[in-house]
Each structure stands twice: as C-alpha cells, then as structure tokens.
C-alpha positions, 0 to 999 in steps of 0.5 A: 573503100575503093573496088577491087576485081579478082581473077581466078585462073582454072583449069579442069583438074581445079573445078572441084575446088573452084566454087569454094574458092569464089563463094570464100572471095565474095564472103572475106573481101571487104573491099566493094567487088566489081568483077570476078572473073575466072579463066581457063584455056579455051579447047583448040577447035570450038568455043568452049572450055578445054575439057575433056570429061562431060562433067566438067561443063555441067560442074562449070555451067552450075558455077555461073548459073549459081553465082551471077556476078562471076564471068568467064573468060579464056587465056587466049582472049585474056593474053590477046591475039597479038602476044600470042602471034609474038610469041610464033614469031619470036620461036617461043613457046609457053609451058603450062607454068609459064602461061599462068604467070603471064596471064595473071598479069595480063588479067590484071592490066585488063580488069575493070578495077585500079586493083585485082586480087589473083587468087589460084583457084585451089584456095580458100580464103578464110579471114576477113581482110581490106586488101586496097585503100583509097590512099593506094596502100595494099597488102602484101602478104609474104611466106618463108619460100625461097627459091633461087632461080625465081630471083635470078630471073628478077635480077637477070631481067630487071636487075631487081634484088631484093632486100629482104629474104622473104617470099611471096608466093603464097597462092594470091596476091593483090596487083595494082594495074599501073604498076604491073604496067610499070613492070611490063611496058607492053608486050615485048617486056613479056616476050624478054621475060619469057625469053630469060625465062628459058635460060638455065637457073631462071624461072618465072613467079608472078607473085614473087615478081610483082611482091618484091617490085612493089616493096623495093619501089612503094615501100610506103604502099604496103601492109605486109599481112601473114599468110597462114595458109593451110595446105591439105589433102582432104578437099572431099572431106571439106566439101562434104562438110561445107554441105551442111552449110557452114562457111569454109572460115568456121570450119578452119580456125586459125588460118588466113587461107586453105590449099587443095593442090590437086597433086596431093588429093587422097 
C-alpha cells in the first residue's frame, strides 16, 4: 500500500479532543504513515502557537512529547508568505472559515506523500479503512448534507455541477495532491476562490470542493465509503472513559467516526 500523510488543523478551543483524534488516526489507518502534522495559528508577536490560557502549551508540548512521530506546524508557514502578501494586495482578507479551507489544501500540496487524509481535529476515527491504493483509487466518503451556496460557488468558480445530491462534508476526507493541483493551479486559482467566496449565496467547502471534483473527473478512482459519524456532546464523558485504556472504536459501536464539535460540549 502506498504512504499517506495526514494533516490536522487545530485551534485552542480543540486541544481537548486532539490527541484522541491523532492516537484513533495512527490505530484505524492501514495505510503506511509518513507524517502527521498538526497546524495551528502562529500568536502575531512570537514564535509560538496563538493561546491564550497557560494550559493549552502544556496540553500541547504533552501531545508531541508523547507521540514523536506528529509535527507541528503554523498556518502562516503552511499558507506561505507569498499567498499571504496576495491577499494585502488584492484587499482580501480571510475569516476563520475561509482559512481552514485554504489551508487544507495548501497542507495537502505541501505533504510529503501523493496523498493526505485532512481529518478535523474534534474527530475520532473509529473503523479500520485503506483510504489509498497503489493504483490512485481513494475513498471518498459522502453524507446527505446540502447546502446551496457550497455549490454555487462551485459552479460560479469552476462551472462544476454535480451530478449526484449527495455531500461530502464529513470532517475528513482523503486529497490526492495532484489533483488538488488540478484544481488550484497556484495562487491566484485561491486568491479567485476567495474573491467569489465573498459574493452573496457563495461560500467555501474544502471538502465538498475536492469530493464532487474528483468524482465528476475519476470516476474510475473512487470507492465512495459511509460516513457514519456520530455527533456528540460528551468529549469529557469519553476522556474519561478512554482513560482506562480502551480504544475510542471499543467504546463506540457502530460508527465509522465520532464528532466533539466544541460549540455543543455540556
């Protein structure tokens, strides 16, 4: 089987859920690993991560200390000085939202490996799966979501329409660099997106973007797998639980995954 990376974006709020997401990764991938890397906004004066509670270093530093083989990196690197400057010239400016949708893809074109899982770091991967075959066909997981102004923005930008109703917004999701490179020729391809981003009724989906390319382009390429995602409320509950030493997959049945979105945390 070929290597994949993976790439997890983070911010503070996530660091409770980010360790669970990277120990389920490195359990249910079968695919070999060359790289875990996880991004988070670098703080605007200093080297370090943009925190602002003294925990959250010492949460972080115990995550790489206790797993060796993850690595961190920053937005600004991933996204490059270049993009960044772009963006000053051109009068845009990037949302919290729109961030993370560019730089997933950024991740992706820089990774080590043909291919990267970008999982969001408040999911938990819970079933076994070969997301990447020597032969280039990948999974490509799909959910009911719709949302409109996600394919608007497809069609406006790209004139991709799709021909199934189905989503795949579904927290993660594997990317083959040279396509994402087929979709972004360089930076002025990110900096159209952004622009129509802006215009009323479209918006930005990394993963809707990338799924619906990839299955109107390779067809031939793709194993659609279930999502299965289990949203829930109880990320302390689970910790708590996890503590005794079971896997996440033997605590829930059932699933293919496990959502902690921090909004809805009791």
């Amino acid at each position: 089987m070929p290597e994949i990376s993976v790439v997890i974006p983070f911010v503070e709020k996530d660091l409770a859920a980010l360790e669970m997401a990277v120990i389920a990764a490195s359990q249910t991938i079968r695919n070999p690993v060359s790289e875990i890397v996880i991004a988070t906004p670098r703080a605007p004066k200093g080297e370090g991560p943009a925190f602002e509670k003294a925990e959250s270093f010492a949460l972080l530093a115990g995550v790489i200390d206790r797993h060796p083989a993850v690595s961190l990196a920053f937005d600004e690197d991933i996204l490059g000085d270049t993009f960044l400057s772009l963006l000053q010239e051109n009068g845009l400016s990037l949302d919290g939202w729109s961030k993370q949708q560019i730089l997933k893809f950024k991740a992706v074109l820089r990774a080590k490996s043909a291919a990267t899982l970008v999982l969001d770091s408040d999911t938990v991967l819970l079933t076994e799966k070969t997301w990447f075959s020597k032969d280039e066909k990948q999974i490509l997981q799909f959910s009911e979501e719709f949302h409109r102004p996600y394919r608007n923005l497809m069609k406006n930008w790209i004139g991709l329409v799709p021909s199934l109703p189905v989503s795949f917004v579904t927290h993660h999701q594997l990317m083959q660099k040279k396509i994402v490179a087929e979709i972004f020729s360089g930076d002025e391809a990110f900096l159209s997106w952004c622009r129509l981003a802006k215009m009323p009724g479209n918006k930005m989906s990394e993963y809707e973007t990338y799924g619906h390319y990839v299955l109107e382009n390779y067809p031939t390429k793709v194993e659609f797998a279930s999502w299965s995602n289990l949203w829930s409320p109880a990320l302390q509950r689970f910790l708590v639980m996890s503590r005794d030493g079971k896997k996440p997959r033997e605590l829930v049945k059932g699933y293919n995954s496990i959502s902690f979105h921090s909004h809805s945390q009791i």
